[in-house]
N, C-alpha and C positions, 0 to 999 in steps of 0.2 A: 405176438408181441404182448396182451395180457395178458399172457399165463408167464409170459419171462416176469413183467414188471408184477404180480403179482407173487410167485415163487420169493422173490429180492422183497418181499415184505408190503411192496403196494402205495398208495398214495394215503397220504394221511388224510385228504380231502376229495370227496368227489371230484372227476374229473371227465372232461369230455373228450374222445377220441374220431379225430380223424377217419372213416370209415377207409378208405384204402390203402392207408400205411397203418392202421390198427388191426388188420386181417391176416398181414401178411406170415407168410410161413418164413421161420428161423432155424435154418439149418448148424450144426452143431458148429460153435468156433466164430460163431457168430458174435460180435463186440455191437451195443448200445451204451450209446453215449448220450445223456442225459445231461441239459444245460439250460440255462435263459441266455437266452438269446440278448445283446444287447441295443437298447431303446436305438430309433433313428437319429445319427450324431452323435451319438456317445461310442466312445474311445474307450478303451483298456484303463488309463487311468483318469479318469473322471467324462462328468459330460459337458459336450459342447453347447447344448442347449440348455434351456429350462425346465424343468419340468415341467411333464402335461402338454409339452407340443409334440405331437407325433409320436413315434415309436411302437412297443409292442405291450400290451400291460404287463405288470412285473410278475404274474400271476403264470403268466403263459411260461411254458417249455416246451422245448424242442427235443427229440430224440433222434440221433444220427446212428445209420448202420452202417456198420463198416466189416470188417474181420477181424482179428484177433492177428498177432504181430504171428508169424510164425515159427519163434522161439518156443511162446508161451502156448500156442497149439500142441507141441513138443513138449512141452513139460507135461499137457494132459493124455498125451498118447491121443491128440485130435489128428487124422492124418491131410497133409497137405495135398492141393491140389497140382498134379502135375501139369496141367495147361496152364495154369496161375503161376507158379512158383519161381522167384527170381532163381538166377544162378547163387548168389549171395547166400542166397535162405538153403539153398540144396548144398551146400556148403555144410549146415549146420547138422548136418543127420549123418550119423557115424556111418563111416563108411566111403563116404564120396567126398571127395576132393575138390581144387579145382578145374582140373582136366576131366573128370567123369560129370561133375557138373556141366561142363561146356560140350560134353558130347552129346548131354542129354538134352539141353537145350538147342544146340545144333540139331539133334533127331525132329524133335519137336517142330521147331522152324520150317524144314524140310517136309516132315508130313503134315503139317498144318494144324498141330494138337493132336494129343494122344488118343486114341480109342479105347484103349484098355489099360491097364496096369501090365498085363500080359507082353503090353510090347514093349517095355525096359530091355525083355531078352534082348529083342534086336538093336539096342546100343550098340555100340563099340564099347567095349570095357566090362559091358555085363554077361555076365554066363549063369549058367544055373544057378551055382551057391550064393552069387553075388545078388542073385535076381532074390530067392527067398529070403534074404538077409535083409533087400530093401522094401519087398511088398507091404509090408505092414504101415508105412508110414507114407502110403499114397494112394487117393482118389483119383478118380477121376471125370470130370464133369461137362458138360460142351456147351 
């Protein structure tokens, strides 16, 4: 996580990091969201209290991990995870529909998450050509 917020230009200010969520490994397609957090009582649009009762100093931020939408994975050529990936999102990679999506996910369900990429062959719908057509735009992870 320092070398992401470092690469993105860095903190203008020293700053102290959490030892167990500043270690961790960030695998690629990975989304940091960077925010303050707001004071204890304070709403979106203004605060309930006064200042200086409780909350968080304004100093402080929070950094949330999440993934990356998996459109925009697809724009990077990041490839999706097949045990993750909704029907919806498997929609969006040329090629598959929403019948080959639902088989795929059907497949999934059934074996309890994929083991390989390799096992697309055994879908219903997929065959060889279909199978190298789709490999590039899937991981897989357990």
């Amino acid at each position: 996580m320092r070398e992401a917020i470092e690469k993105a230009g860095g903190f203008k200010e020293p700053a102290l990091f959490e030892t167990a969520s500043s270690s961790e490994i960030l695998e690629t397609g990975t989304l940091l969201t960077i925010f303050h957090p707001l004071p204890q009582g304070e709403k979106e649009n203004g605060p309930l209290l006064k200042e200086g009762h409780g909350g968080v100093k304004h100093e402080e931020i929070k950094i949330r991990i999440g993934r990356m939408a998996a459109n925009k994975l697809l724009v990077f050529s990041i490839p999706l995870d097949l045990n993750r990936i909704s029907m919806e999102d498997l929609c969006l990679i040329p090629g598959i529909g929403e019948s080959l999506a639902q088989e795929i996910v059907k497949y999934r369900e059934k074996r309890k998450g994929f083991r390989s990429i390799e096992e697309l062959k055994d879908v219903k719908g997929i065959g060889e050509k279909k199978y190298e057509s789709l490999k590039t735009f899937f991981i897989v992870t357990h």
